[in-house]
C-alpha positions, 0 to 999 in steps of 0.5 A: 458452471465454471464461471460461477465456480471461479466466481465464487472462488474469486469473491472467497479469495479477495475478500478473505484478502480484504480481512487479512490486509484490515487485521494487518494494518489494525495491528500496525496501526495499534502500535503507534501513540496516540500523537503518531496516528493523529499525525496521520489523522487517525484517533485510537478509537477509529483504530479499535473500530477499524475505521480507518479502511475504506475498500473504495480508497484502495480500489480507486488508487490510481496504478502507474508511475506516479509521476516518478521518473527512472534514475539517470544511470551514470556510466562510471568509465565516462565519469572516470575519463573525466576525472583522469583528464 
């Protein structure tokens, strides 16, 4: 019985997400001129229909470092000891 209780509540919770997050980016999205969002390859009317979301996109987005790397730390008593010499 809780396994379907908490299922249902997960389906309720994400897809009341889902909503939240297409209202938001239709908002966004409707802010932009026309010559922005066919920048990014959107039209107004993919806009005003809220074409622009696929749920398969955001899902398959692929988690990690995205090839970013940490940013080297420079340690500031050793670049000042360089400098005084």
């Amino acid at each position: 019985m809780e396994n379907t209780f908490l299922a249902k509540v997960n389906n309720f919770i994400s897809s009341a997400f889902e909503k939240i997050a297409i209202s938001r980016t239709k908002q966004a999205l409707a802010m932009l001129d026309d010559r922005t969002l066919n920048d990014i390859g959107f039209t107004r009317q993919q806009v005003i229909n809220g074409d622009f979301f696929n749920a398969k996109d955001v899902l398959d987005f692929p988690a990690g470092s995205m090839g970013l790397t940490k940013p080297v730390i420079q340690d500031n008593k050793k670049a000042e000891n360089k400098e005084a010499a």
